[in-house]
C-alpha positions as CSV (number, residue, x, y, z in Angstrom):
1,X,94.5,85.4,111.7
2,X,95.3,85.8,115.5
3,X,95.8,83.1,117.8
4,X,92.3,83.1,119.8
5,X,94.3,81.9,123.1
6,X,96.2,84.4,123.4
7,X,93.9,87.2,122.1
8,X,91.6,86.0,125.0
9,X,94.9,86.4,127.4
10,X,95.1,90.4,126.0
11,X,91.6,91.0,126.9
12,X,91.8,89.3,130.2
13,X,95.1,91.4,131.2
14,X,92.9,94.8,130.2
15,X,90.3,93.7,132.0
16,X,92.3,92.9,135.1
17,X,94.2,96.3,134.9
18,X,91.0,98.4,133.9
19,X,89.2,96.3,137.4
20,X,92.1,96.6,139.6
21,X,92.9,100.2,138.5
22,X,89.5,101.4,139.1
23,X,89.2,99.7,142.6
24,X,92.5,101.1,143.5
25,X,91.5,104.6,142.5
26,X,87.9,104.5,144.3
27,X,89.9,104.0,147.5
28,X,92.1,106.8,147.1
29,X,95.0,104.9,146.5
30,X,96.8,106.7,143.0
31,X,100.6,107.5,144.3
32,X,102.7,105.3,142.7
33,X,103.6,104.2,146.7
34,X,100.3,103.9,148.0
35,X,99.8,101.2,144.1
36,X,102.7,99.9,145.0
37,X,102.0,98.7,148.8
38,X,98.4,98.1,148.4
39,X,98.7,95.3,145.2
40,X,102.0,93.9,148.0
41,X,104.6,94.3,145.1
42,X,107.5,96.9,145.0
43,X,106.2,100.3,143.6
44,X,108.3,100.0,140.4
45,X,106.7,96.5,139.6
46,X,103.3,97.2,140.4
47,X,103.6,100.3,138.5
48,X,105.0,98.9,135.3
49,X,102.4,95.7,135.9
50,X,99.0,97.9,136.2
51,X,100.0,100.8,133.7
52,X,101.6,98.5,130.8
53,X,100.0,99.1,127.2
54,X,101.5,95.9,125.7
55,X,100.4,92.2,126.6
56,X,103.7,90.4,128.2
57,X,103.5,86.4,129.0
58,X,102.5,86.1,132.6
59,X,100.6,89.2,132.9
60,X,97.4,87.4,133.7
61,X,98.6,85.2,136.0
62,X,100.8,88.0,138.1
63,X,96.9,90.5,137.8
64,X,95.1,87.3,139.2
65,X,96.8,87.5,142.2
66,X,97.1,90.9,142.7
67,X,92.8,90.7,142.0
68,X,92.7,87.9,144.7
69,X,94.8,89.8,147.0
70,X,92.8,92.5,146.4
71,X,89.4,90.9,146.9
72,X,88.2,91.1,143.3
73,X,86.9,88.8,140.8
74,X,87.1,88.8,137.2
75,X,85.6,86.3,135.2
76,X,87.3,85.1,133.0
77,X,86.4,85.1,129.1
78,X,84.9,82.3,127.3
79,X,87.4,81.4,124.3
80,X,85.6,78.9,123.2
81,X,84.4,80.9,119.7
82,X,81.3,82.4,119.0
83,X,77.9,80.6,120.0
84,X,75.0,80.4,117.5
85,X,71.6,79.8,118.5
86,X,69.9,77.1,117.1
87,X,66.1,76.7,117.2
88,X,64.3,73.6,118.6
């Protein structure tokens, strides 16, 4: 079985770089320059940061910051298992 902490850490980096990518792309921005000045990091890091396939530690915590510079919020997910209703 997968560690639930750290499947919740995937999801919350491809959620980050699916919010992030589409903001960047609705204002124009898609050289990898224009990524790379924009999210305040050197093109090559913002690059590899916002196009990697495979979950890395601190990927959340570097795509937090590039959200907040960014002005966007992503909530994050709620690890704590799944819910069941129960009837009163």
């Amino acid at each position: 079985m997968r560690d639930p902490i750290r499947q919740a850490e995937r999801l919350m980096a491809i959620r980050l770089r699916y919010t992030i990518n589409t903001h960047l792309e609705d204002q124009g921005v898609t050289t990898p320059a224009a990524i790379g000045a924009a999210v305040g990091l050197p093109t090559t890091e913002a690059v590899s940061l916002l196009g990697c396939r495979q979950w890395r530690a601190g990927d959340v915590a570097a795509l937090q910051a590039v959200a907040k510079r960014l002005g966007l919020e992503v909530v994050p997910l709620d690890i704590s298992g799944p819910r069941h209703k129960t009837e009163a």
